[in-house]
C-alpha positions as CSV (number, residue, x, y, z in Angstrom):
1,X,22.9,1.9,-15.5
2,X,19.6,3.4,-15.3
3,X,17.1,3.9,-12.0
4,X,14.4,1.4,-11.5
5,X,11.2,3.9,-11.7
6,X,9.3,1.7,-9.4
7,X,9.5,2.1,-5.9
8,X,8.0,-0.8,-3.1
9,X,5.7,0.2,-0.5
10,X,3.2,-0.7,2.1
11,X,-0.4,-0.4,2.1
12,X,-1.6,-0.6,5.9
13,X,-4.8,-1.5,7.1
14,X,-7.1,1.2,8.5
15,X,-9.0,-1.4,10.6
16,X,-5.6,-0.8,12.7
17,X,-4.9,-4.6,12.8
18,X,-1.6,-4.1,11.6
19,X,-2.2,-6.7,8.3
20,X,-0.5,-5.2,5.4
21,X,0.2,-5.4,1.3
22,X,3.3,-4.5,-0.2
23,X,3.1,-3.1,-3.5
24,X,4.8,-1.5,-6.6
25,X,4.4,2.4,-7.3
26,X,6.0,4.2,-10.3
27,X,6.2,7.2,-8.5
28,X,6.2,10.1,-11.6
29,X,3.2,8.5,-12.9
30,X,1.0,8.1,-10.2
31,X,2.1,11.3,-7.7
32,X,-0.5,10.9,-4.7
33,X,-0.7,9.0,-2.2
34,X,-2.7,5.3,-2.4
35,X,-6.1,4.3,-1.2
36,X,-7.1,0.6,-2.3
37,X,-10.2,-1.0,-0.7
38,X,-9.1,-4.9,0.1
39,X,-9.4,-8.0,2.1
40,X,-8.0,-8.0,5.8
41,X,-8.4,-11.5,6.7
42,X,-7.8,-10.6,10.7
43,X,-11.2,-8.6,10.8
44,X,-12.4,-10.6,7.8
45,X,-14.2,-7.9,5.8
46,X,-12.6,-5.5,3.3
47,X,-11.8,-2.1,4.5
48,X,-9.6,0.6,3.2
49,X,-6.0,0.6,2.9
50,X,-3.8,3.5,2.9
51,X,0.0,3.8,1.7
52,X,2.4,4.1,4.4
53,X,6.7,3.7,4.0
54,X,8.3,0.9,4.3
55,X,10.6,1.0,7.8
């Protein structure tokens, strides 16, 4: 049976709220690290969001 080539991870707020996404990442296409700029509903504004692992 084959590997699943996407991996789940978590894209944490840099407000430092602690509100996070999770989201899919095929990791041999897309080799660096994650920066998405979206809605945190605890400061109400969008700010950045950086990839972080999954604990």
């Amino acid at each position: 049976m084959a590997k699943k080539n996407t991996l789940t991870m978590k894209m944490e707020s840099t407000a430092g709220t602690g509100f996070f996404y999770v989201k899919k990442k095929n990791p041999r296409t897309l080799t660096e690290k994650l920066v998405m700029r979206k809605y945190d509903p605890k400061v109400r504004k969008h700010v950045e969001f950086k990839e972080t692992k999954i604990k």
